[in-house]
C-alpha positions as CSV (number, residue, x, y, z in Angstrom):
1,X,-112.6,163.2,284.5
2,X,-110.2,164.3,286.9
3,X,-107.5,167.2,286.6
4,X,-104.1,166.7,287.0
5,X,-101.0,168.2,286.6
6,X,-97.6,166.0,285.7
7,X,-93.6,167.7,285.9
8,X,-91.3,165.8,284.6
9,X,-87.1,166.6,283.7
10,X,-85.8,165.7,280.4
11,X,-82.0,165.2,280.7
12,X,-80.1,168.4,279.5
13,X,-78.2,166.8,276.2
14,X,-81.4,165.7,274.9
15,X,-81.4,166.6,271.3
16,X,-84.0,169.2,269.9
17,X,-86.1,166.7,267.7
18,X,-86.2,163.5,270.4
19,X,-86.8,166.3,272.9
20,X,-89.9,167.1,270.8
21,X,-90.8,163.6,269.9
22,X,-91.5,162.4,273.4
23,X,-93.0,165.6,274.4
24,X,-95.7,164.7,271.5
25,X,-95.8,161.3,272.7
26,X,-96.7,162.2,276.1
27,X,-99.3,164.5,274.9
28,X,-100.7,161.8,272.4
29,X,-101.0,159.0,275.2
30,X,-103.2,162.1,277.7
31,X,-104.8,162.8,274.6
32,X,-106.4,159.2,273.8
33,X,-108.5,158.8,276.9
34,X,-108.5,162.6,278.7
35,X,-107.7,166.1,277.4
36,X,-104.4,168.3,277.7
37,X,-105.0,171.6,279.0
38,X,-101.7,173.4,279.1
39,X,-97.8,172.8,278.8
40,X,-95.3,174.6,279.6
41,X,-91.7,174.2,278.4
42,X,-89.4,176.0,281.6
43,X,-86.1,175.0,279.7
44,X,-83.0,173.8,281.5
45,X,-83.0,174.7,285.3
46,X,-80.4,173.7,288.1
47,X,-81.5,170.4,289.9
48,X,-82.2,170.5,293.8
49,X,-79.5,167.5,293.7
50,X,-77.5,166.0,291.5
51,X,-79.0,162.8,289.8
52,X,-77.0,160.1,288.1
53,X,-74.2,162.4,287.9
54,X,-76.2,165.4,286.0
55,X,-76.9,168.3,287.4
56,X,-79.5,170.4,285.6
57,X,-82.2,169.3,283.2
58,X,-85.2,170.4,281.1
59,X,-88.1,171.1,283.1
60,X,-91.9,170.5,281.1
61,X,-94.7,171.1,283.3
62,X,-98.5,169.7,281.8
63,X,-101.9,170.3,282.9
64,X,-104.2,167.6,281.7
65,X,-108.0,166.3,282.6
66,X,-108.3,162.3,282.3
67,X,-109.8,159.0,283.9
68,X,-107.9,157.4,287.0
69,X,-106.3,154.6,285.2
70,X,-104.5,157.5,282.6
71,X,-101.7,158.4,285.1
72,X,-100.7,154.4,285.8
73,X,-100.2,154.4,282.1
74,X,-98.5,157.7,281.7
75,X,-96.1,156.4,284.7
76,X,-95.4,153.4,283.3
77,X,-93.9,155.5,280.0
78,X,-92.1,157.6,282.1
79,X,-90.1,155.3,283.5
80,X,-89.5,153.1,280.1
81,X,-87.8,157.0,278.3
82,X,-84.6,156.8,279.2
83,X,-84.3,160.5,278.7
84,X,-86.6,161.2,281.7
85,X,-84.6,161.9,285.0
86,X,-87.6,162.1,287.0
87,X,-91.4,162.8,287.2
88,X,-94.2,163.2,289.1
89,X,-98.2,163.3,288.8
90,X,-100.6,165.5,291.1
91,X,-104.4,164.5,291.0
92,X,-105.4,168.6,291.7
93,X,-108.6,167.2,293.0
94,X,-107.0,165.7,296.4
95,X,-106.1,169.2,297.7
């Protein structure tokens, strides 16, 4: 298993309990085939630019070990929330 490490911005009117739900979600789909290690909740920062018109979000930063093909799947969720701005994933092992 490899490590890495995913950022991704919810939108900042998210609700509390859908805020929450896809937070588990995210955890749950790492979780089936690899292993979360940390996650950490930074809360609503200013964005570097603004992004479909918003201009701060909440930040969630997660440290996870998992098989290759995990982060094509964990993408492919990403981009299906509409309540994720944007994302990225880091294979730690390529530094």
């Amino acid at each position: 298993m490899r490590k890495y490490e995913t950022l991704f911005i919810f939108k900042p009117s998210i609700e509390e309990e859908k805020k929450v739900e896809l937070l588990e979600k995210f955890k749950s789909i790492i979780n089936a085939d690899g292993e979360v290690e940390k996650v950490e909740e930074w809360g609503n920062r200013k964005l570097a630019y603004e992004i479909e018109k918003v201009k701060e979000g909440y930040y969630v930063l997660v440290n996870f070990k998992a098989n290759p093909e995990l982060p094509k799947e964990l993408e492919r969720n990403f981009k299906i929330a509409d309540e994720v701005i944007r994302y990225i994933i880091i294979n730690l092992e390529d530094k």
